[in-house]
MOPAC internal coordinates of N, CA, C and O (Angstrom, degrees):
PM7 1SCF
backbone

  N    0.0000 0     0.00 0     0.00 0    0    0    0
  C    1.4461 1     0.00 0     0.00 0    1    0    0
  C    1.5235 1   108.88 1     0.00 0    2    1    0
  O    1.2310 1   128.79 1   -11.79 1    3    2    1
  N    1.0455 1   100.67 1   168.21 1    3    2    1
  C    1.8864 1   106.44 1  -168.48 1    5    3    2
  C    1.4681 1   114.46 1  -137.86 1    6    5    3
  O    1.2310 1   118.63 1   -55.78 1    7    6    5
  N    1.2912 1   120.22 1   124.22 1    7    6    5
  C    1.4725 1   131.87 1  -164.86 1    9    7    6
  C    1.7154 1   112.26 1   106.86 1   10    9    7
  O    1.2310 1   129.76 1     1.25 1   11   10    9
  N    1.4503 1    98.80 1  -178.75 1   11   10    9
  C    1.6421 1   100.01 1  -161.34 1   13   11   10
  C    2.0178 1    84.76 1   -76.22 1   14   13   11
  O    1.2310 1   134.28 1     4.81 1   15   14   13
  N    1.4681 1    89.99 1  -175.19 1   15   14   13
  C    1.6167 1   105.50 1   177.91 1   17   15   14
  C    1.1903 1    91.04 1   -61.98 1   18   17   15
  O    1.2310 1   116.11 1    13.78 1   19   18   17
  N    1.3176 1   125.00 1  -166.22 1   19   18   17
  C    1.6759 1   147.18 1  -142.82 1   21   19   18
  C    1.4605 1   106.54 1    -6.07 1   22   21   19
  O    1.2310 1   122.46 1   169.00 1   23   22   21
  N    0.9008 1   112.88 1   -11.00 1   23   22   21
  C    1.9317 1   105.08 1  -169.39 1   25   23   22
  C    1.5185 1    96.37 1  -100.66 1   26   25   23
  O    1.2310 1    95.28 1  -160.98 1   27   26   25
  N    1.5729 1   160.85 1    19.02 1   27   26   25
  C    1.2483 1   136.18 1  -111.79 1   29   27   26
  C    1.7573 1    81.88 1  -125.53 1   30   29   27
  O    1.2310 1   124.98 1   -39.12 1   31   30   29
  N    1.4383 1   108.04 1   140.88 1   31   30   29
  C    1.5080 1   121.33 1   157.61 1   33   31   30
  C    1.4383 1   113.57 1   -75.29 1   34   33   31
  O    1.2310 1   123.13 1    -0.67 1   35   34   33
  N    1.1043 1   111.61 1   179.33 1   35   34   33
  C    1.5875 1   137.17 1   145.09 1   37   35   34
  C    1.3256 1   108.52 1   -55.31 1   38   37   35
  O    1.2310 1   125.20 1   -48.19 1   39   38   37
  N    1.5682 1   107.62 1   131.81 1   39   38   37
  C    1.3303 1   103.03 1   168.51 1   41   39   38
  C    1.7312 1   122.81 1   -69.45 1   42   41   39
  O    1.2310 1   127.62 1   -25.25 1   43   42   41
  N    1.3653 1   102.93 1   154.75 1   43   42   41
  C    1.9694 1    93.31 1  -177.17 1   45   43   42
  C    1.7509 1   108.83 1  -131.16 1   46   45   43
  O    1.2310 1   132.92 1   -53.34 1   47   46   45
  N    1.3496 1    92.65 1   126.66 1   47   46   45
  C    1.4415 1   100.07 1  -176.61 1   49   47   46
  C    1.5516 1   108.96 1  -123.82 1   50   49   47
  O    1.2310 1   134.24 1   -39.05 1   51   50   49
  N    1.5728 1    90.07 1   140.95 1   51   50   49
  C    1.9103 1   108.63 1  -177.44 1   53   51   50
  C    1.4304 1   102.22 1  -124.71 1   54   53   51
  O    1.2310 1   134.23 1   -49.33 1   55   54   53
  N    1.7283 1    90.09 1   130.67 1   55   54   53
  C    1.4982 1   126.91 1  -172.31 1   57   55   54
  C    1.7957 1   103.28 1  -123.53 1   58   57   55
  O    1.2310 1   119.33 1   -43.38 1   59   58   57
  N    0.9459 1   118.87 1   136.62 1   59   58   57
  C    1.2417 1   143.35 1   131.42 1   61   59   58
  C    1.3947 1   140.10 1   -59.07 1   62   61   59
  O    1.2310 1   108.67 1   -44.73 1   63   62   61
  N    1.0565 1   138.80 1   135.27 1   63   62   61
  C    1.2137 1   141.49 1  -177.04 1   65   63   62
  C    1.8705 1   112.14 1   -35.39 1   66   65   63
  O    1.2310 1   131.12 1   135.41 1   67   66   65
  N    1.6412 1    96.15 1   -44.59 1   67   66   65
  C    1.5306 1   110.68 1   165.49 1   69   67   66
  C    1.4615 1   135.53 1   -73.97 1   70   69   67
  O    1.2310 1   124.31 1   173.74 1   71   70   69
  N    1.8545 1   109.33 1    -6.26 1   71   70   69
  C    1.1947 1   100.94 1   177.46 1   73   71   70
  C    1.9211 1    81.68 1   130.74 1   74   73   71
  O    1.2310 1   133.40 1     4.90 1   75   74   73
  N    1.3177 1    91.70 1  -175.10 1   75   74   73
  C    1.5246 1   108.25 1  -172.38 1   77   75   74
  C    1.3746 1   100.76 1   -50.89 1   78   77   75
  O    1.2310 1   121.14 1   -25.12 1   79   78   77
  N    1.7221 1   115.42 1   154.88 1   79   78   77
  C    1.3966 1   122.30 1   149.23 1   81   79   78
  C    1.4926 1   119.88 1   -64.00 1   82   81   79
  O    1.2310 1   131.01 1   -38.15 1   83   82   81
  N    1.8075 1    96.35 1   141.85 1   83   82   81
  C    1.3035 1    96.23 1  -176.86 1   85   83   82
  C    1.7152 1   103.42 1   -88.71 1   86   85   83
  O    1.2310 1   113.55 1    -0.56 1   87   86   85
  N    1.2594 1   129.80 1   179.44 1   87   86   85
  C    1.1869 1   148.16 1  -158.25 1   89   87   86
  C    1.6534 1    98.62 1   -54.52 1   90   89   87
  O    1.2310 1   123.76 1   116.55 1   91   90   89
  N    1.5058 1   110.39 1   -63.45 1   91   90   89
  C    1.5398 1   109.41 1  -178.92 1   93   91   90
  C    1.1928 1   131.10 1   -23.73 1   94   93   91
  O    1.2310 1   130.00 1   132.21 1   95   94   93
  N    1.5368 1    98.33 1   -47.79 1   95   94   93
  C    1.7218 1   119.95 1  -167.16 1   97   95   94
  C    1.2031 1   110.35 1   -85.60 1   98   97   95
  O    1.2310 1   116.85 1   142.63 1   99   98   97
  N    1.5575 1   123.59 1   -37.37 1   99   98   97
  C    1.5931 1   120.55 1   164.51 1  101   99   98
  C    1.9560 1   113.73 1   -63.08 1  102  101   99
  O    1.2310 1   125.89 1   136.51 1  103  102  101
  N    1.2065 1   106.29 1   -43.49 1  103  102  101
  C    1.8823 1   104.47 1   176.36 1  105  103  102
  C    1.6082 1    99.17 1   -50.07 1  106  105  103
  O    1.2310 1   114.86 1   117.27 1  107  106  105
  N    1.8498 1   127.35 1   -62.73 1  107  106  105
  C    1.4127 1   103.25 1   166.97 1  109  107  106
  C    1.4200 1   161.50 1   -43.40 1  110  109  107
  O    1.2310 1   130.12 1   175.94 1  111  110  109
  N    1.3232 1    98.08 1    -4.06 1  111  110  109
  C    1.3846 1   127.76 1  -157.99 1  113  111  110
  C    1.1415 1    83.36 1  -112.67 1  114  113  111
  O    1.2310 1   105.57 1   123.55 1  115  114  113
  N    1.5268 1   144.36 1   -56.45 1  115  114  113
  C    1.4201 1   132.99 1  -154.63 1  117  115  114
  C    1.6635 1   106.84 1   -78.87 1  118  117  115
  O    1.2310 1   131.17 1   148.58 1  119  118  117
  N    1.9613 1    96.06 1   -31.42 1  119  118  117
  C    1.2576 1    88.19 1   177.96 1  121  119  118
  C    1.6861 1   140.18 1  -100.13 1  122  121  119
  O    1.2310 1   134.39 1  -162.03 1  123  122  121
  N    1.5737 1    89.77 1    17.97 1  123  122  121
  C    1.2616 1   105.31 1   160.73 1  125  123  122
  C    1.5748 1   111.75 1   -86.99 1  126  125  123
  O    1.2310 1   121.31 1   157.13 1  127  126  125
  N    1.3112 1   115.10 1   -22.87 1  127  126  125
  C    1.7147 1   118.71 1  -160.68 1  129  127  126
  C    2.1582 1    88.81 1   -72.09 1  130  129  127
  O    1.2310 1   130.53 1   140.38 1  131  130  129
  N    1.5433 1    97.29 1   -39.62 1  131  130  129
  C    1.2734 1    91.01 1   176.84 1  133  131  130
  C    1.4014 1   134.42 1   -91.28 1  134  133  131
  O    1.2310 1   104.48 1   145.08 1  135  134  133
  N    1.1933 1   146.26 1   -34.92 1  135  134  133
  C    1.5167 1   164.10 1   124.46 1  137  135  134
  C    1.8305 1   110.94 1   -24.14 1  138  137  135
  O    1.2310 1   122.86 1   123.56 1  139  138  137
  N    1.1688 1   112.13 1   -56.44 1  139  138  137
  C    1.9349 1    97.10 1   177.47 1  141  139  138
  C    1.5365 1   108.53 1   -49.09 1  142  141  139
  O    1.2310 1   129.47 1   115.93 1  143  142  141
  N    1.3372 1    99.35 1   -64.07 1  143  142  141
  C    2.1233 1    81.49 1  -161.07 1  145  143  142
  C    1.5845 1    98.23 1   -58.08 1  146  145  143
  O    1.2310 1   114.18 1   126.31 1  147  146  145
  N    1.0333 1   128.62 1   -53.69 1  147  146  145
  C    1.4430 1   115.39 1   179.88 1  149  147  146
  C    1.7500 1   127.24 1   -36.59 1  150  149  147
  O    1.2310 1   130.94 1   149.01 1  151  150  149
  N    1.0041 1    96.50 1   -30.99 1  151  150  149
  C    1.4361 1   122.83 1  -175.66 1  153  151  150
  C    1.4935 1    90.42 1   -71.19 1  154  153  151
  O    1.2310 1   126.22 1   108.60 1  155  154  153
  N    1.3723 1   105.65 1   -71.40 1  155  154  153
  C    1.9398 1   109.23 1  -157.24 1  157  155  154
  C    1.5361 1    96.65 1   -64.07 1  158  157  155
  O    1.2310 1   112.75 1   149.59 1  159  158  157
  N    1.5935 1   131.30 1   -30.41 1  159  158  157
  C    1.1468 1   113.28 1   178.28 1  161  159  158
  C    1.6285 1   122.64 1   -63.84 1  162  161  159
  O    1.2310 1   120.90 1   175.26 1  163  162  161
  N    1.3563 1   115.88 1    -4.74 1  163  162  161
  C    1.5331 1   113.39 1  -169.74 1  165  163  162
  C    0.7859 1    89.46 1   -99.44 1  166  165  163
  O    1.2310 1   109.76 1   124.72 1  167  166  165
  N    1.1797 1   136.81 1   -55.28 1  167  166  165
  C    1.6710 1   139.64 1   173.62 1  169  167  166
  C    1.3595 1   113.17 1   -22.44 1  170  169  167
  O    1.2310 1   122.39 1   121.60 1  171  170  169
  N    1.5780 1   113.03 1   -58.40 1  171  170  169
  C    1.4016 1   115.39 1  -167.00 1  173  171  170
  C    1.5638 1   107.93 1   -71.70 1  174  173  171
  O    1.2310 1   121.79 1   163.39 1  175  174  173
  N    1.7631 1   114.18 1   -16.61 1  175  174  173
  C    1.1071 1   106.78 1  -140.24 1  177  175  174
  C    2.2746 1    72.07 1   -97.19 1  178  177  175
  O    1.2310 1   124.35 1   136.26 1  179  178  177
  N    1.3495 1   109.26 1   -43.74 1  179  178  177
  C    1.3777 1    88.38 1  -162.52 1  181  179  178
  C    1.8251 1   103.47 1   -75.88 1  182  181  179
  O    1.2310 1   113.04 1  -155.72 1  183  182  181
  N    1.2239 1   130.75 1    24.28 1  183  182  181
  C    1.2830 1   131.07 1   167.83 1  185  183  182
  C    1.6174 1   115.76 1   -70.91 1  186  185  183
  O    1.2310 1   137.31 1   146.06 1  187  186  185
  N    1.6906 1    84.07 1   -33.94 1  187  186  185
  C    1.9319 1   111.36 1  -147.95 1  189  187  186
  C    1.7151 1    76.16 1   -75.15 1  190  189  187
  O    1.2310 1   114.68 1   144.69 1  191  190  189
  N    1.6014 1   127.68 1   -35.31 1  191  190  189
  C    1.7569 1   116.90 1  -157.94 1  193  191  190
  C    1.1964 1   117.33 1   -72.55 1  194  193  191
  O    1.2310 1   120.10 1   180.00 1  195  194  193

């Protein structure tokens, strides 16, 4: 399961046509989960100036 205790998702798994993702493709994925909203918030924020 994924997330702290009481809050926990479904676990999520990425496959390829070949079988599981290798390591590369999961580090992008995590580091989009962290860097986009941050990202879109500056965005929104230098629109707002």
């Amino acid at each position: 399961m994924t997330g702290p205790d009481g809050d926990r998702g479904e676990d999520i798994y990425v496959t390829r046509d070949s079988g599981p993702a290798s390591a590369p493709y999961l580090d992008l994925i995590a580091a989009a989960r962290t860097y986009l909203p941050v990202l879109i918030d500056e965005l929104r924020a230098a629109r707002q100036q």
